[in-house]
N, CA, C and O atoms as CSV, one atom per row, in Angstrom:
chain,resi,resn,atom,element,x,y,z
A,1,UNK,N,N,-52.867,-14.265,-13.827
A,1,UNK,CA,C,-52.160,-13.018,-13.629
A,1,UNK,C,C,-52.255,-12.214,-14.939
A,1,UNK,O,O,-52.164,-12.680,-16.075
A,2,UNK,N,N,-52.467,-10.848,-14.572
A,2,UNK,CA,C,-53.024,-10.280,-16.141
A,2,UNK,C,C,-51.720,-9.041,-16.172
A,2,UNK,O,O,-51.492,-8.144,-15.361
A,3,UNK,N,N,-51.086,-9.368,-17.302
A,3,UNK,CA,C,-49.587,-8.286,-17.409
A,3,UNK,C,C,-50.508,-6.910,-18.156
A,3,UNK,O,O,-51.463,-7.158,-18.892
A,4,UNK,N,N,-50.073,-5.454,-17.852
A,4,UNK,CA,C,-50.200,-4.498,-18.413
A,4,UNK,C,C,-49.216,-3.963,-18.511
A,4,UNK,O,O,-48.182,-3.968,-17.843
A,5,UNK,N,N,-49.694,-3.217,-19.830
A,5,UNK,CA,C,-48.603,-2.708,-20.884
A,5,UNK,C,C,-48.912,-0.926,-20.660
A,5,UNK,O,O,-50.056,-0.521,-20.863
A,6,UNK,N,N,-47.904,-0.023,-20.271
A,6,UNK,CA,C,-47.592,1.060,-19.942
A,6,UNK,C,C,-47.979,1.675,-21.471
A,6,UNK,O,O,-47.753,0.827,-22.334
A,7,UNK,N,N,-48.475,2.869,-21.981
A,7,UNK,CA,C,-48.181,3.516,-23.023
A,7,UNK,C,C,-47.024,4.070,-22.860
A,7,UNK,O,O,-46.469,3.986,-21.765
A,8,UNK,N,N,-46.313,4.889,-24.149
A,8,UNK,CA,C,-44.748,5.361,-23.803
A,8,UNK,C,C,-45.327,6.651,-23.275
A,8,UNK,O,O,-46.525,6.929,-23.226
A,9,UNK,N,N,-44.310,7.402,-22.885
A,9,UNK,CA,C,-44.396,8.578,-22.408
A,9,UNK,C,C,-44.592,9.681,-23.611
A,9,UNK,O,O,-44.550,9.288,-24.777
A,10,UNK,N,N,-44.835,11.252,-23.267
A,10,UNK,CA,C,-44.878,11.842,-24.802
A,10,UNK,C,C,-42.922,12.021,-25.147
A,10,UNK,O,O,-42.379,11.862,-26.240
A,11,UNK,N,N,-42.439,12.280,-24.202
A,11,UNK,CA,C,-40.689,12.462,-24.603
A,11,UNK,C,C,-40.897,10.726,-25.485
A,11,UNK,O,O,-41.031,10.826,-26.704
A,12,UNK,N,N,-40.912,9.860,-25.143
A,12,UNK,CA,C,-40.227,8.786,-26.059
A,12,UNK,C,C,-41.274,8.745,-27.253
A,12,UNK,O,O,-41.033,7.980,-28.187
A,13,UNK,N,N,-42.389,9.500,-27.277
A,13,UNK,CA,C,-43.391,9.594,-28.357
A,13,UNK,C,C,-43.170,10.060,-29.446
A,13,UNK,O,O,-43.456,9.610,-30.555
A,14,UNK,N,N,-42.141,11.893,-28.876
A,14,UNK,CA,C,-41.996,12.445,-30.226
A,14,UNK,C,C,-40.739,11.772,-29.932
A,14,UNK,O,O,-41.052,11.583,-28.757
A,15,UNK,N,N,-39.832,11.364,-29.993
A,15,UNK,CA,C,-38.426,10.897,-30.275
A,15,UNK,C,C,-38.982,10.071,-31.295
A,15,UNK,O,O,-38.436,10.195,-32.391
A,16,UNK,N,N,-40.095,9.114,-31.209
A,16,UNK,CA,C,-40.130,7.976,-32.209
A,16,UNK,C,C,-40.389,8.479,-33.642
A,16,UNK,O,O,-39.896,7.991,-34.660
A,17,UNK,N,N,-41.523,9.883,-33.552
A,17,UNK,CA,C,-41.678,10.710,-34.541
A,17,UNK,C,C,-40.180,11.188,-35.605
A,17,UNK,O,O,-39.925,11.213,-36.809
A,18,UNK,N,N,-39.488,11.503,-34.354
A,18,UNK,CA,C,-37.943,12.612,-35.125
A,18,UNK,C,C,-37.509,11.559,-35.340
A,18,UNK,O,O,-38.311,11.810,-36.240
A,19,UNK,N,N,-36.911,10.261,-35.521
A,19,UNK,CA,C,-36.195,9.675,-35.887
A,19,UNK,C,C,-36.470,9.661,-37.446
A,19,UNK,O,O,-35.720,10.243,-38.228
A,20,UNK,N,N,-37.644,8.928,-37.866
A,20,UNK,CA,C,-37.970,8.825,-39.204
A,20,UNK,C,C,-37.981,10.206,-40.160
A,20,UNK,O,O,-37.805,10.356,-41.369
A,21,UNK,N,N,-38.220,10.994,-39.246
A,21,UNK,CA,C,-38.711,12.592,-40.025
A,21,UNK,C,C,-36.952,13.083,-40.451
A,21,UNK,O,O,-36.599,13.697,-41.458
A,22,UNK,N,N,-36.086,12.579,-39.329
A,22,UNK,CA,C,-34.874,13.138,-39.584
A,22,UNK,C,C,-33.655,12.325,-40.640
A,22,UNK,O,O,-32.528,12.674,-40.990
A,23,UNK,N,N,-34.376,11.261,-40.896
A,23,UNK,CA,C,-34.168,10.372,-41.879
A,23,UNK,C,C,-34.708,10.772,-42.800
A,23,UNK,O,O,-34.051,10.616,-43.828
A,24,UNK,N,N,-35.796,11.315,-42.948
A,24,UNK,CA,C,-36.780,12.042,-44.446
A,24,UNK,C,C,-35.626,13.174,-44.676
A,24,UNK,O,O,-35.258,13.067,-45.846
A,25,UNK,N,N,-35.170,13.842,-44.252
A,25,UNK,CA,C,-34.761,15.209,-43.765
A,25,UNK,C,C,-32.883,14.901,-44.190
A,25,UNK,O,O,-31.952,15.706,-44.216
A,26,UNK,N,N,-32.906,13.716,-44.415
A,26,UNK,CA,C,-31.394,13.201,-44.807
A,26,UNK,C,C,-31.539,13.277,-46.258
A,26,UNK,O,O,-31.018,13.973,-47.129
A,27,UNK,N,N,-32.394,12.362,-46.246
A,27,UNK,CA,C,-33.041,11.655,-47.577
A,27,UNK,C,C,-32.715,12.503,-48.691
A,27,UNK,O,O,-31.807,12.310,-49.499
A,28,UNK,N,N,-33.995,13.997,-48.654
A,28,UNK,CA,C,-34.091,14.802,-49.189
A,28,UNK,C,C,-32.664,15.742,-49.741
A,28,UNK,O,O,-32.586,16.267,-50.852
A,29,UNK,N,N,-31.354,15.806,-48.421
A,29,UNK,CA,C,-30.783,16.520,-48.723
A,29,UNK,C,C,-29.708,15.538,-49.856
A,29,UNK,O,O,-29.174,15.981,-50.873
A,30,UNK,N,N,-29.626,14.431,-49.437
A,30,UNK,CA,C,-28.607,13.423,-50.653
A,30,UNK,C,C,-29.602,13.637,-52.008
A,30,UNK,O,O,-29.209,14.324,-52.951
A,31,UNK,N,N,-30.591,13.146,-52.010
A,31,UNK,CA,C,-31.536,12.958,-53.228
A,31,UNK,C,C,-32.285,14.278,-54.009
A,31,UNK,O,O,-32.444,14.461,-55.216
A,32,UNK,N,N,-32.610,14.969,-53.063
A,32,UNK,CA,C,-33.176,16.011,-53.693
A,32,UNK,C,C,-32.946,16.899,-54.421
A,32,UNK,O,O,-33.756,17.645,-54.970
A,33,UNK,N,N,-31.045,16.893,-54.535
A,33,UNK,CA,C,-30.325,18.066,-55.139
A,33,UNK,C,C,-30.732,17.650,-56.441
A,33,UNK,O,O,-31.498,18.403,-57.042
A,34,UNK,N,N,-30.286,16.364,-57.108
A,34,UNK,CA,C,-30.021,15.808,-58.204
A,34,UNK,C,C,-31.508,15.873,-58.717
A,34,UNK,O,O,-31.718,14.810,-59.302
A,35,UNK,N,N,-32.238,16.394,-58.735
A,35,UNK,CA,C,-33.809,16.485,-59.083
A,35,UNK,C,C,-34.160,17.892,-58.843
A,35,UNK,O,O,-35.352,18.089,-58.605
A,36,UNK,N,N,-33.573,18.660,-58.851
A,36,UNK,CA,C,-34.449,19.800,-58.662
A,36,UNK,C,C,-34.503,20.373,-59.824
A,36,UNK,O,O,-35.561,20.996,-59.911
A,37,UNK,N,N,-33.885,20.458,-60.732
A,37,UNK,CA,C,-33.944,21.520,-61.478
A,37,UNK,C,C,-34.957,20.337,-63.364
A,37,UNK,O,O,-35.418,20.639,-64.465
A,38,UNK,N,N,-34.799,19.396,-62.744
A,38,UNK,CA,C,-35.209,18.316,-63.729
A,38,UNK,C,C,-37.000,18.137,-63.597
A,38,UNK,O,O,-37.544,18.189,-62.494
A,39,UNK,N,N,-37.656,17.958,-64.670
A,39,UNK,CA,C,-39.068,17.970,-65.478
A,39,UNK,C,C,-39.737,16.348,-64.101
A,39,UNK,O,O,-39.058,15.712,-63.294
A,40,UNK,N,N,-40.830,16.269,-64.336
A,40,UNK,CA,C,-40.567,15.158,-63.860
A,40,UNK,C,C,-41.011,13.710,-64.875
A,40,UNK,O,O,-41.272,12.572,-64.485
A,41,UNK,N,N,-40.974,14.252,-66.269
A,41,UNK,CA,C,-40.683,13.264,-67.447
A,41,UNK,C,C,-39.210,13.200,-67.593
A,41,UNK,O,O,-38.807,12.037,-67.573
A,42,UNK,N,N,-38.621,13.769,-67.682
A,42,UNK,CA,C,-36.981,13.678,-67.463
A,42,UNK,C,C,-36.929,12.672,-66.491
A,42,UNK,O,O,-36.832,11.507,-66.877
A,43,UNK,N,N,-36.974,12.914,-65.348
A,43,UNK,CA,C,-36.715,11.467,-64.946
A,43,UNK,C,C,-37.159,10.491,-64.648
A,43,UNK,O,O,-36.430,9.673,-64.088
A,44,UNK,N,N,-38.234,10.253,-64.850
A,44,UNK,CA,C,-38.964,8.734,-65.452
A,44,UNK,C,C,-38.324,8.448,-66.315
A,44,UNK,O,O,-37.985,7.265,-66.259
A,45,UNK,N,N,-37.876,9.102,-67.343
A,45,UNK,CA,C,-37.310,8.660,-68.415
A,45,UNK,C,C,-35.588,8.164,-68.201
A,45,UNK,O,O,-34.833,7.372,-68.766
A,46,UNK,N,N,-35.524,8.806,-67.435
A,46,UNK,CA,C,-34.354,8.511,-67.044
A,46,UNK,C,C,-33.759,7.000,-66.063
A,46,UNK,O,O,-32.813,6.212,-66.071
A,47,UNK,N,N,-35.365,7.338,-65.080
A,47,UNK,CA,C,-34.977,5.728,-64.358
A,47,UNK,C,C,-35.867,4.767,-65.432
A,47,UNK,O,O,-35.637,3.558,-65.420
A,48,UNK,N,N,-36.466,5.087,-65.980
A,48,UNK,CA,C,-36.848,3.513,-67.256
A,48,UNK,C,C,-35.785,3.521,-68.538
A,48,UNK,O,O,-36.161,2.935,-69.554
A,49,UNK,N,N,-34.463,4.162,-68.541
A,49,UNK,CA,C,-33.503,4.346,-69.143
A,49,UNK,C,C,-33.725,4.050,-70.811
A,49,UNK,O,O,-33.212,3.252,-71.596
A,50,UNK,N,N,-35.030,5.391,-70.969
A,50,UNK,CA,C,-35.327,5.502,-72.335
A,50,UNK,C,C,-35.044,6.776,-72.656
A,50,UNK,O,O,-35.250,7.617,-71.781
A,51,UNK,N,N,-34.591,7.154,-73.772
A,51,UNK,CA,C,-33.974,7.742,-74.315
A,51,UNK,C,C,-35.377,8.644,-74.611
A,51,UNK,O,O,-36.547,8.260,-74.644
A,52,UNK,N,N,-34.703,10.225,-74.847
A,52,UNK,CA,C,-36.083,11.038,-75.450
A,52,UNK,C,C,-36.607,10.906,-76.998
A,52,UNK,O,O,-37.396,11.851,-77.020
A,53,UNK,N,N,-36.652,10.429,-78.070
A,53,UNK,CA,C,-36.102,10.043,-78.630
A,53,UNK,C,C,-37.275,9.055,-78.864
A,53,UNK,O,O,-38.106,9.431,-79.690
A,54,UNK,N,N,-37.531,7.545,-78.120
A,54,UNK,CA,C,-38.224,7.115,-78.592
A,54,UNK,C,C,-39.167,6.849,-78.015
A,54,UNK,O,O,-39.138,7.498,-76.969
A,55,UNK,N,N,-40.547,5.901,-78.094
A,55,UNK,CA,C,-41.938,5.770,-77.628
A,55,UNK,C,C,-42.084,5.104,-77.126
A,55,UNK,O,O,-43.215,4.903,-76.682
């Protein structure tokens, strides 16, 4: 007996799309504030918690 497997439909297709995208779309608004206006050596430096200062 040979089982087949349905593809999803396109409605449950893009749903699978928006979930993650609307999670990006979270992401961005918690995280992104705190970075905008910052270099992006500033904060490397900041998450390897070295000071400007030294080498």
């Amino acid at each position: 007996m040979a089982a087949a497997i349905a593809a999803p439909s396109i409605g449950a297709t893009a749903l699978y799309g928006a979930i993650p995208l609307t999670l990006a779309i979270v992401a961005m608004i918690v995280f992104g504030v705190e970075t905008k206006r910052k270099q992006l050596e500033r904060i490397t430096m900041e998450e390897l918690h070295v000071t400007a200062g030294t080498s």
